[in-house]
ChimeraX commands (.cxc) that place a marker at each C-alpha (Angstrom):
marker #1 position 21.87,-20.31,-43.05 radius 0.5
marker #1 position 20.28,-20.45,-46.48 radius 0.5
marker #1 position 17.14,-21.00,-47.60 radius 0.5
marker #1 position 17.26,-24.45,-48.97 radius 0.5
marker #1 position 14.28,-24.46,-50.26 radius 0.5
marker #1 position 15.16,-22.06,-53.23 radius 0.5
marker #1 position 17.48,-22.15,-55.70 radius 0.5
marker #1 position 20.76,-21.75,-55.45 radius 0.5
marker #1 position 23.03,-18.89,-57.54 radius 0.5
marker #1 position 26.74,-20.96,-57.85 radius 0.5
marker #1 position 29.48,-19.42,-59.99 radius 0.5
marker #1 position 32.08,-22.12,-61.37 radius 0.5
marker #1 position 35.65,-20.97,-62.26 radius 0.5
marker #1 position 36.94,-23.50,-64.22 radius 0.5
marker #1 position 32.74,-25.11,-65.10 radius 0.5
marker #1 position 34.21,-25.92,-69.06 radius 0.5
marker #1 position 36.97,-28.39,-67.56 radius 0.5
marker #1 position 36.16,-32.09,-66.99 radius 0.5
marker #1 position 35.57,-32.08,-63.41 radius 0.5
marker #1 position 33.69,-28.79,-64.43 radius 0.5
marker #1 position 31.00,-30.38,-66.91 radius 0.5
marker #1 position 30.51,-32.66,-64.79 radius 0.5
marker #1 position 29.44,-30.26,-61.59 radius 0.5
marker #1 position 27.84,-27.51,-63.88 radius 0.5
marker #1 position 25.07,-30.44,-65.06 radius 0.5
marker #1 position 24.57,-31.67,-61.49 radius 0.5
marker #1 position 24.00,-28.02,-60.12 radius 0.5
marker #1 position 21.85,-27.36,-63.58 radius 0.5
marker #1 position 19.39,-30.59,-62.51 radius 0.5
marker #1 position 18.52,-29.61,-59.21 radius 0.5
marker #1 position 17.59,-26.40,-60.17 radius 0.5
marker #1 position 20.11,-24.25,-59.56 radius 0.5
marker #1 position 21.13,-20.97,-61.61 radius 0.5
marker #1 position 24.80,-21.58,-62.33 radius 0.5
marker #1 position 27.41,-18.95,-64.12 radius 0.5
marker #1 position 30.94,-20.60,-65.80 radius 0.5
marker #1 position 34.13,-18.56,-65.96 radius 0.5
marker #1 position 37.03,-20.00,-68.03 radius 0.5
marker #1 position 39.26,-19.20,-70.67 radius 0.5
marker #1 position 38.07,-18.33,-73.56 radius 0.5
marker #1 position 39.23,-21.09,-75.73 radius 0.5
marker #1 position 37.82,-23.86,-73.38 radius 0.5
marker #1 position 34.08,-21.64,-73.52 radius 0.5
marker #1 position 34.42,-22.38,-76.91 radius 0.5
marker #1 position 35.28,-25.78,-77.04 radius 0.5
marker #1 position 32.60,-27.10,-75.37 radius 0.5
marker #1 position 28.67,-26.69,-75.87 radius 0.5
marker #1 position 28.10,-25.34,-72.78 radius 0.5
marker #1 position 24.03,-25.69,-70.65 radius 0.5
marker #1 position 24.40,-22.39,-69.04 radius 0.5
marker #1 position 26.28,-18.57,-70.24 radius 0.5
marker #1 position 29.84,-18.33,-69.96 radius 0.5
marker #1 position 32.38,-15.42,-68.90 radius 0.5
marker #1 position 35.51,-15.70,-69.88 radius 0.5
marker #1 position 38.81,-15.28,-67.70 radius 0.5
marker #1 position 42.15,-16.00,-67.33 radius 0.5
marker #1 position 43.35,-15.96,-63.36 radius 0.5
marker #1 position 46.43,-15.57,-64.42 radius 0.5
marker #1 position 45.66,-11.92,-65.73 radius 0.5
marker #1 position 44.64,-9.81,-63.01 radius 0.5
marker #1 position 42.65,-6.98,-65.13 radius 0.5
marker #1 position 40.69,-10.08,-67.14 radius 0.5
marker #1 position 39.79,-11.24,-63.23 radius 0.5
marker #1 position 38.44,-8.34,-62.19 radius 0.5
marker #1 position 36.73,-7.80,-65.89 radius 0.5
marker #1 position 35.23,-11.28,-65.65 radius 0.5
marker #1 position 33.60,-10.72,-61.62 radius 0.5
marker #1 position 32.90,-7.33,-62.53 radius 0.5
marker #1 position 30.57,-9.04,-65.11 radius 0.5
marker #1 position 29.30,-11.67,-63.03 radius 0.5
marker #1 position 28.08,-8.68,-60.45 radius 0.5
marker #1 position 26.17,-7.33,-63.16 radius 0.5
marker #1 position 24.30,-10.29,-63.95 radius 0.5
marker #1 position 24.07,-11.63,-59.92 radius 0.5
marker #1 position 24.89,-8.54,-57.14 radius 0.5
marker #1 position 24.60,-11.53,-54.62 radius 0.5
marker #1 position 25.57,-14.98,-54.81 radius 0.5
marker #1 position 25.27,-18.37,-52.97 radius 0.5
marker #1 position 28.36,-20.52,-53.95 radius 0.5
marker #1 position 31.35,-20.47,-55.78 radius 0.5
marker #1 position 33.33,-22.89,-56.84 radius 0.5
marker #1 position 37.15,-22.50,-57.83 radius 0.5
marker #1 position 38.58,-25.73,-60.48 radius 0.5
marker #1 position 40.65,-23.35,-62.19 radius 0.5
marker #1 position 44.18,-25.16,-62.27 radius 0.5
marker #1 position 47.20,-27.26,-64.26 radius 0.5
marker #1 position 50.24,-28.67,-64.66 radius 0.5
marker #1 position 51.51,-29.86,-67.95 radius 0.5
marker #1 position 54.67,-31.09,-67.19 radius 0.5
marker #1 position 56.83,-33.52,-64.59 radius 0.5
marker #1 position 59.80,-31.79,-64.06 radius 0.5
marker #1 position 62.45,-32.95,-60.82 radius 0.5
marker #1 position 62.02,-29.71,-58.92 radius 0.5
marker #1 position 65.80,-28.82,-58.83 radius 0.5
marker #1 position 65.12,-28.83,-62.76 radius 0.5
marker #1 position 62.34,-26.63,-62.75 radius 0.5
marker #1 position 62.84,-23.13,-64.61 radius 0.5
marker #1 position 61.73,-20.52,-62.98 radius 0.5
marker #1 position 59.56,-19.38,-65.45 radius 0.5
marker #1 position 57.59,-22.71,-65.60 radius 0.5
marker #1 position 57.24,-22.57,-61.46 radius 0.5
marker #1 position 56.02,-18.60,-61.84 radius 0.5
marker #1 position 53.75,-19.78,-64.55 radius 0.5
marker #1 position 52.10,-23.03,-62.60 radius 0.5
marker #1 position 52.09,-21.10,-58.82 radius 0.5
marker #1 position 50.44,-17.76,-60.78 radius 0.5
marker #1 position 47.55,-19.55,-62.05 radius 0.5
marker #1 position 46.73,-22.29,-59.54 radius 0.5
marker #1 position 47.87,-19.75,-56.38 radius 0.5
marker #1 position 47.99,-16.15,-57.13 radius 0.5
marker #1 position 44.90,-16.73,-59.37 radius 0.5
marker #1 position 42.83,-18.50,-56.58 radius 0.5
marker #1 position 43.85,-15.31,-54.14 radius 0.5
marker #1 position 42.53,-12.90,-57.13 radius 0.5
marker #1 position 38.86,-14.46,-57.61 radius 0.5
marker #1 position 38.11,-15.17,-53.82 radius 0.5
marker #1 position 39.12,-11.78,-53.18 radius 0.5
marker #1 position 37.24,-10.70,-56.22 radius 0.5
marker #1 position 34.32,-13.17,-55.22 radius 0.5
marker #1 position 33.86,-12.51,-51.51 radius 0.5
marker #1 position 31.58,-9.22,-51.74 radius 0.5
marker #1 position 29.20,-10.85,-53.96 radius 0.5
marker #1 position 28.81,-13.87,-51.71 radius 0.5
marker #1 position 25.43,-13.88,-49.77 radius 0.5
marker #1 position 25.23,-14.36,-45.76 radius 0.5
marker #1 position 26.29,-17.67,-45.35 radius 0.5
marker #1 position 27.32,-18.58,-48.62 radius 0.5
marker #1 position 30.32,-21.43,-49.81 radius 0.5
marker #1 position 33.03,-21.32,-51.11 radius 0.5
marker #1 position 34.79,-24.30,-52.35 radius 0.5
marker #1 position 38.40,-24.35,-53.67 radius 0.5
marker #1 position 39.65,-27.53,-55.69 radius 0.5
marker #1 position 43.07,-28.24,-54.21 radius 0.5
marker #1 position 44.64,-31.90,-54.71 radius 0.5
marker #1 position 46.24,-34.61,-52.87 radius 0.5
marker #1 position 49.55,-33.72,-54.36 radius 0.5
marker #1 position 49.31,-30.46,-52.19 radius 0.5
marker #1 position 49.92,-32.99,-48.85 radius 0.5
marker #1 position 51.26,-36.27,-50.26 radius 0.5
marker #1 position 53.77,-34.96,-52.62 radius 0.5
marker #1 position 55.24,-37.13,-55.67 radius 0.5
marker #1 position 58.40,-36.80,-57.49 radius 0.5
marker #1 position 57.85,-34.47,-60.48 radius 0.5
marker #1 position 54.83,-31.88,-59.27 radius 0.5
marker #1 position 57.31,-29.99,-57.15 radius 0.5
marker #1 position 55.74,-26.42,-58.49 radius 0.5
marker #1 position 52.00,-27.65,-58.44 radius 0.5
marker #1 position 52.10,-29.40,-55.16 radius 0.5
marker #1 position 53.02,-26.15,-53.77 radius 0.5
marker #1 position 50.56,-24.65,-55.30 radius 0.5
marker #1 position 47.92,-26.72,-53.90 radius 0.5
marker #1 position 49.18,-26.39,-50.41 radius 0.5
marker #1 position 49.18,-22.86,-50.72 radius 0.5
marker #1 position 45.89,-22.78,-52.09 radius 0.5
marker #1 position 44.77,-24.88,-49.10 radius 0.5
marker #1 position 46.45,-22.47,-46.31 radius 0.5
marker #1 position 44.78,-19.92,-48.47 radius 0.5
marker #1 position 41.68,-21.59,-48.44 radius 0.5
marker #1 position 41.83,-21.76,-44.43 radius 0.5
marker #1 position 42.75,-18.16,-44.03 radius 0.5
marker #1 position 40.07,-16.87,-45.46 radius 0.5
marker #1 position 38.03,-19.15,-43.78 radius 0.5
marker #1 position 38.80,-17.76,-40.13 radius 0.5
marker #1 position 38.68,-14.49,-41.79 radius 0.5
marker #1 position 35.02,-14.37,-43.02 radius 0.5
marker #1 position 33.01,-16.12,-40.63 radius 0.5
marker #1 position 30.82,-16.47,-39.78 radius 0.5
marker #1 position 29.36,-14.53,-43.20 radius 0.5
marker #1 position 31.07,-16.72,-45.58 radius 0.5
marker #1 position 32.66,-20.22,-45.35 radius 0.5
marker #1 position 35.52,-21.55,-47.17 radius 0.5
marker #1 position 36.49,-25.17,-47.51 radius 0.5
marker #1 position 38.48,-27.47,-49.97 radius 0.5
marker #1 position 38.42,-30.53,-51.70 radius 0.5
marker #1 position 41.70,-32.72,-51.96 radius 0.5
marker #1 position 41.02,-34.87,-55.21 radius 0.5
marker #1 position 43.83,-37.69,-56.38 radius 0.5
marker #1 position 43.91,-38.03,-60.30 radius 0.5
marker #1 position 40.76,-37.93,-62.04 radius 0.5
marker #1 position 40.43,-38.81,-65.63 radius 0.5
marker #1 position 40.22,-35.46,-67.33 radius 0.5
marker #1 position 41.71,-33.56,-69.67 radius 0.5
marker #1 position 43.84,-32.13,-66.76 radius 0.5
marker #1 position 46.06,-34.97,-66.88 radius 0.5
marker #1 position 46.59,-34.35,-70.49 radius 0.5
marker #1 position 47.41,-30.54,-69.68 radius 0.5
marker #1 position 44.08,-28.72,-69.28 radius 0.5
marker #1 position 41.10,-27.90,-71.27 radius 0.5
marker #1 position 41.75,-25.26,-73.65 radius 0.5
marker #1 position 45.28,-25.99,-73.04 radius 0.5
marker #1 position 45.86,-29.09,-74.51 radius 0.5
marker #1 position 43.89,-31.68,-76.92 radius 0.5
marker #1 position 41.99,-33.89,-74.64 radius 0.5
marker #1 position 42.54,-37.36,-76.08 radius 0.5
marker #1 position 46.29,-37.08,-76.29 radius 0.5
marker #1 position 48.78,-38.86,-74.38 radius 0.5
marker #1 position 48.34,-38.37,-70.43 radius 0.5
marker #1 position 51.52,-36.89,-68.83 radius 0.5
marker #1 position 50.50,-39.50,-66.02 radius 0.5
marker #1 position 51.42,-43.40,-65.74 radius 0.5
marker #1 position 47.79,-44.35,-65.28 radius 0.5
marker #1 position 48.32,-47.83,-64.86 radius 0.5
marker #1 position 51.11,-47.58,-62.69 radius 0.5
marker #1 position 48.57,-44.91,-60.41 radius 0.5
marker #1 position 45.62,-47.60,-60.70 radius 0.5
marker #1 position 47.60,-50.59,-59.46 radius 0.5
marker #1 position 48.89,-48.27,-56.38 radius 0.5
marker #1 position 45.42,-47.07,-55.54 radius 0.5
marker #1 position 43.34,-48.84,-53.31 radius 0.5
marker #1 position 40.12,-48.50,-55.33 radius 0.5
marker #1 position 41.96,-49.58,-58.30 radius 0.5
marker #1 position 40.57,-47.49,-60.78 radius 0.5
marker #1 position 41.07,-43.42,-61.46 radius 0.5
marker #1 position 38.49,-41.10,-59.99 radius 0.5
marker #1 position 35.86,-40.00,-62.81 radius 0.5
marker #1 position 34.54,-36.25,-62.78 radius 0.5
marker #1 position 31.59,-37.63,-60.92 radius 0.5
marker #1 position 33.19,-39.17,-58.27 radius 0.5
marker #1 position 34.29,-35.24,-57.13 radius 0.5
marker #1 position 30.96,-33.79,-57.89 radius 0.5
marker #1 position 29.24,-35.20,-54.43 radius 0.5
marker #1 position 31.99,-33.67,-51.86 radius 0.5
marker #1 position 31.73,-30.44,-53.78 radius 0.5
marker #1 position 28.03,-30.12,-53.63 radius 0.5
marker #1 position 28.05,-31.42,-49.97 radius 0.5
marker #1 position 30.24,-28.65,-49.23 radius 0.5
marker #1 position 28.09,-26.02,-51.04 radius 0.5
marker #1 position 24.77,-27.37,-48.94 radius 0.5
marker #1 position 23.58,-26.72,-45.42 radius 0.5
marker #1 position 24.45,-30.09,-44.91 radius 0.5
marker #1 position 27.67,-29.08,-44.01 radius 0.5
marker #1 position 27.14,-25.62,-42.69 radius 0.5
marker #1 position 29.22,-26.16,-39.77 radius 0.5
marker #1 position 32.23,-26.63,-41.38 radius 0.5
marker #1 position 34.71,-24.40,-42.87 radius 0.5
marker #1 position 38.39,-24.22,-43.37 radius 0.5
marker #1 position 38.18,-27.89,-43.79 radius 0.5
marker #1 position 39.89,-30.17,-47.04 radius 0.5
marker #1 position 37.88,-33.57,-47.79 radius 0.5
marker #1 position 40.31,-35.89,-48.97 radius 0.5
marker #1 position 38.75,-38.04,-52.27 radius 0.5
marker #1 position 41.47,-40.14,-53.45 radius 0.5
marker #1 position 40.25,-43.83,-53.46 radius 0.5
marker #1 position 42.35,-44.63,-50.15 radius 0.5
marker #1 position 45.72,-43.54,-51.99 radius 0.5
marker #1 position 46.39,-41.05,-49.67 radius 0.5
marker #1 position 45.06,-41.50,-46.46 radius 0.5
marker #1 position 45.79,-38.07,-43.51 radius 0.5
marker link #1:1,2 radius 0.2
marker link #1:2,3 radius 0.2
marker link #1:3,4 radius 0.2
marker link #1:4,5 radius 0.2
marker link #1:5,6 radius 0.2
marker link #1:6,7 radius 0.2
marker link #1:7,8 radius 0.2
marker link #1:8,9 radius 0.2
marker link #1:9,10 radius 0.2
marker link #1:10,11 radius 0.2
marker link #1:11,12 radius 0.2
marker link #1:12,13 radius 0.2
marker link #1:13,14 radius 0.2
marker link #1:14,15 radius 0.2
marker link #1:15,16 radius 0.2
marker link #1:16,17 radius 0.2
marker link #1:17,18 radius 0.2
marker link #1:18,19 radius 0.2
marker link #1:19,20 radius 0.2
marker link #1:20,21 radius 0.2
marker link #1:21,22 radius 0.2
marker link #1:22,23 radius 0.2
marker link #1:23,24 radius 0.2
marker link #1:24,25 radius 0.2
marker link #1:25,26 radius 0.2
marker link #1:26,27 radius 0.2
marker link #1:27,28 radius 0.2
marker link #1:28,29 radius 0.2
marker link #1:29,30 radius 0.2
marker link #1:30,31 radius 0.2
marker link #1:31,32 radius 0.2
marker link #1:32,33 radius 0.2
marker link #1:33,34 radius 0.2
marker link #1:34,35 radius 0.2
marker link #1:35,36 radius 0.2
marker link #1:36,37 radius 0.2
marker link #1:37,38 radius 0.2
marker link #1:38,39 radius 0.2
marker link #1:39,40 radius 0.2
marker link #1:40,41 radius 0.2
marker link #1:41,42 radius 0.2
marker link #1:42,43 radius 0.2
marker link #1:43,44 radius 0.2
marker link #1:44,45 radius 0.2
marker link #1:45,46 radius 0.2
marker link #1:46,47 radius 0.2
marker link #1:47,48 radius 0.2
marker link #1:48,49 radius 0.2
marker link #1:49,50 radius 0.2
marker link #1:50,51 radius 0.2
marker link #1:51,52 radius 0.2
marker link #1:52,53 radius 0.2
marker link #1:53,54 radius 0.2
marker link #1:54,55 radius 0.2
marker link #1:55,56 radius 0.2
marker link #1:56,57 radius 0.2
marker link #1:57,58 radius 0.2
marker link #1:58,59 radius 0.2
marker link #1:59,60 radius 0.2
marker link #1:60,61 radius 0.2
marker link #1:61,62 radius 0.2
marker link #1:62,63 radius 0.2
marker link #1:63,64 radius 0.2
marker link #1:64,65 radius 0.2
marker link #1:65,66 radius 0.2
marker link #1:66,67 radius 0.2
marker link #1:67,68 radius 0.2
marker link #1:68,69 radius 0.2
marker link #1:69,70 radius 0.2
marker link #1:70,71 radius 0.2
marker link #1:71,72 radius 0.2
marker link #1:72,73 radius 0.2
marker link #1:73,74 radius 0.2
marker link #1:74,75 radius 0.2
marker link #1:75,76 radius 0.2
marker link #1:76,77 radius 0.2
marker link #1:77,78 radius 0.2
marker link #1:78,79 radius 0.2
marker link #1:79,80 radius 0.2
marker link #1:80,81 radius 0.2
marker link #1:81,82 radius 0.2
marker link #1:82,83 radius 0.2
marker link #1:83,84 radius 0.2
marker link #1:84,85 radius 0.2
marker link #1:85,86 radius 0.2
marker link #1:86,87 radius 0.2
marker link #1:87,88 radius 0.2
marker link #1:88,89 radius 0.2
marker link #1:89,90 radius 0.2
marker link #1:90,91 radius 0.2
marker link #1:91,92 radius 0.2
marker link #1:92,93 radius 0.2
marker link #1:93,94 radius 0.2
marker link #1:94,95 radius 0.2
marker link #1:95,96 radius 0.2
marker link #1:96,97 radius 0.2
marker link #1:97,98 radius 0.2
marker link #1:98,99 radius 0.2
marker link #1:99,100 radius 0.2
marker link #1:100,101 radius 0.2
marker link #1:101,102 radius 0.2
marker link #1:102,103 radius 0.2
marker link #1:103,104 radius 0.2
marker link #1:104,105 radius 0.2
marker link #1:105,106 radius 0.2
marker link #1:106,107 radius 0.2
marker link #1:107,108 radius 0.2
marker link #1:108,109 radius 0.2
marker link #1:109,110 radius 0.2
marker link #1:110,111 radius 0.2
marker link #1:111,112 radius 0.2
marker link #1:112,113 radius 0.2
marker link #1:113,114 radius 0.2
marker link #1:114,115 radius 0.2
marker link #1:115,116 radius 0.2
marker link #1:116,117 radius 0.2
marker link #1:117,118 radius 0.2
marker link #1:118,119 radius 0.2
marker link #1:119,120 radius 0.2
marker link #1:120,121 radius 0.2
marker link #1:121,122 radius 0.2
marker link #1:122,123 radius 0.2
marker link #1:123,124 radius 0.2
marker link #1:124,125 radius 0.2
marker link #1:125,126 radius 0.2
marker link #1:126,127 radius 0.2
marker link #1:127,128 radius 0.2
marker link #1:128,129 radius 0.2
marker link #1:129,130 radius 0.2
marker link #1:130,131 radius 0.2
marker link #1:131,132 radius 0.2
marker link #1:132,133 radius 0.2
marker link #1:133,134 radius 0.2
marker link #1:134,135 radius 0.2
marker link #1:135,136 radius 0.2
marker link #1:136,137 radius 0.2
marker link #1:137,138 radius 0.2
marker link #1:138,139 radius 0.2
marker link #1:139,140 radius 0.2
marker link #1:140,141 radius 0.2
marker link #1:141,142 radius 0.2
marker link #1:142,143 radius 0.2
marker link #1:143,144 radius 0.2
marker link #1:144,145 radius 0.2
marker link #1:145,146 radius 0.2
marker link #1:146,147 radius 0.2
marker link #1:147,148 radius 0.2
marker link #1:148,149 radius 0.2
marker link #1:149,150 radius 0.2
marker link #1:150,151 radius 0.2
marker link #1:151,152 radius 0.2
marker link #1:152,153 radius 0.2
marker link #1:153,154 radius 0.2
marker link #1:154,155 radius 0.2
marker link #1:155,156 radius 0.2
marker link #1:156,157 radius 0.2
marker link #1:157,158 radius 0.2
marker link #1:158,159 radius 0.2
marker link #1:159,160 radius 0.2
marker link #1:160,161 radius 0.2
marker link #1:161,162 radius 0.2
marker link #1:162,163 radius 0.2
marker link #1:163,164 radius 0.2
marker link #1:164,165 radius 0.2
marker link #1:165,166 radius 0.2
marker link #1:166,167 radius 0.2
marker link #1:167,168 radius 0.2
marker link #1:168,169 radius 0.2
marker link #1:169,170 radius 0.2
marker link #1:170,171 radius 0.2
marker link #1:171,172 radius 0.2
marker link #1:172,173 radius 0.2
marker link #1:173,174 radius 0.2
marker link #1:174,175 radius 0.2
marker link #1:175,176 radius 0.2
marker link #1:176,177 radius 0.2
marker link #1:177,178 radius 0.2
marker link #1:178,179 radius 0.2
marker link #1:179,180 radius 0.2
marker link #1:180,181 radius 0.2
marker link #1:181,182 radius 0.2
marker link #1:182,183 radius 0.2
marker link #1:183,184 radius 0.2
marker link #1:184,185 radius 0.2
marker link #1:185,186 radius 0.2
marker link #1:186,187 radius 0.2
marker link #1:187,188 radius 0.2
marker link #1:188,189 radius 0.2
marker link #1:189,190 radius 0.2
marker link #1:190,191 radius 0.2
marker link #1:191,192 radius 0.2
marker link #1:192,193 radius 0.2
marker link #1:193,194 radius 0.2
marker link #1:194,195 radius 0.2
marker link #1:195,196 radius 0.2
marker link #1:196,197 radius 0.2
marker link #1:197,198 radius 0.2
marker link #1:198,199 radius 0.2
marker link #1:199,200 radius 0.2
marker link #1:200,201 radius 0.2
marker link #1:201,202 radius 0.2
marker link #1:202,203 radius 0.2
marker link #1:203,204 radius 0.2
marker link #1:204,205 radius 0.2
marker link #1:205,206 radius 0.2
marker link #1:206,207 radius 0.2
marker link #1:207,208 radius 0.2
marker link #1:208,209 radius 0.2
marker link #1:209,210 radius 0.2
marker link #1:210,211 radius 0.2
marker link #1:211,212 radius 0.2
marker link #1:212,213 radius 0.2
marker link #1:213,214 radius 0.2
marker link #1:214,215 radius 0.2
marker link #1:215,216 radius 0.2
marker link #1:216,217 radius 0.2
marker link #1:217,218 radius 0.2
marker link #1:218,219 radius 0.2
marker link #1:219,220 radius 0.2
marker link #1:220,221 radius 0.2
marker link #1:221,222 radius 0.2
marker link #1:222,223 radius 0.2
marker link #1:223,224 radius 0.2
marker link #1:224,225 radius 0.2
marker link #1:225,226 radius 0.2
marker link #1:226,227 radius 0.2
marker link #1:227,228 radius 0.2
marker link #1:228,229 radius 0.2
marker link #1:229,230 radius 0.2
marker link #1:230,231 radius 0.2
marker link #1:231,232 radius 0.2
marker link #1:232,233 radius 0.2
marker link #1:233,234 radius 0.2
marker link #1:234,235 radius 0.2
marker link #1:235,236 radius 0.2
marker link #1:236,237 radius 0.2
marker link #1:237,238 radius 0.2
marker link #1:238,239 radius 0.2
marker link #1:239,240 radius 0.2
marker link #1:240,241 radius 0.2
marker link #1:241,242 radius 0.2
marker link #1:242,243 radius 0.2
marker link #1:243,244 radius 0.2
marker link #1:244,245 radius 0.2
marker link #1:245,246 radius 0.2
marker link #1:246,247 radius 0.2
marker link #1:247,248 radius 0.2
view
């Protein structure tokens, strides 16, 4: 188990985002050394507390440029977290052009498989690992037919390589409903960030339990909890944080 007592070397994938932001400054307060990875355009669009490499997941050369930098700067590593993902469209699935499903499954699937692979020997003994997948992947909607199999991929994924690599390594996943970020607009350094969400937000509110959206804080706490010895029993796990929308 780690030594709590020290700070904590956590690489973010995906740290310029909203959710990202909000996870980098948490990390950054309690002490810990964090590293962002992102696209290029959203390292740029944001003053960022802490250096930046950029990547696109997509690409499978600029993934194993980007964690062939990060080993440079940290040979060994305590966490990683994985936000890296988007959909900016709701298309009926029968609708869907393949291009647009290759495009969405690449980045928030195939990419996730390229930087845990590309992560995993720079992880320290017992380190985390924490994937961001999203309720979608389990309670699908009409519309996110190519991202909601994404997501469930990326959680089988996520519990694969959590039987895998234990006890060395664990790998879990948190499940988030919609949280107000630029996500739902189309993704940071994808899209403008105040334009028009591709979401009904009232319509989501009014279903939701909780009656409000989740804010970037609200998915900061299972992430970190999942990062911590607190829960260094677990792996291959998904925590749920949806407001009671979707209860499994």
């Amino acid at each position: 188990m780690l030594d709590t007592s020290k700070s904590r070397r956590i690489a973010v994938l995906g740290g310029a985002g909203g959710i990202g932001r909000a996870l980098v400054a948490h990390l950054l307060a309690k002490g810990d050394e964090v590293i962002i990875l992102d696209l290029a355009e959203s390292l740029n669009r944001h003053a960022l507390a802490t250096s930046g490499l950029a990547i696109d997941v997509r690409d499978e050369l600029s993934a194993k440029t980007a964690f062939a930098a990060l080993a440079d700067q940290w040979p060994s590593m305590d966490g990683f977290v994985n936000l890296a993902g988007y959909n900016s469209a709701l298309t009926p699935i029968g609708e869907t052009e393949t291009d647009y499903f290759d495009e969405i499954t690449g980045g928030n699937l195939r990419g996730a498989f390229l930087a845990a692979k590309a992560v995993l020997p720079l992880m320290a003994e017992g380190g985390a690992v924490v994937h961001v997948a999203s309720g979608l992947a389990a309670h699908v909607r009409p519309g996110y037919g190519a991202y909601s199999a994404s997501k469930a991929g990326l959680i089988a994924l996520t519990k694969t390589f959590a039987v895998e690599n234990a006890p060395r390594v664990r790998f879990n996943a948190v499940a988030p409903g919609l949280v107000d970020t630029a996500f739902l607009r189309g993704g940071t350094g994808r899209s403008a960030e105040d334009r028009e969400s591709i979401v009904p937000l009232d319509a989501y509110r009014a279903m939701t339990p909780m009656k409000r959206l989740a804010l970037p804080e609200d998915i900061v706490g299972p992430i970190d909890f999942l990062l911590s010895a607190a829960s260094g029993f677990m792996t291959g796990q998904v925590l749920w944080v949806n407001g009671g929308g979707y209860m499994p």
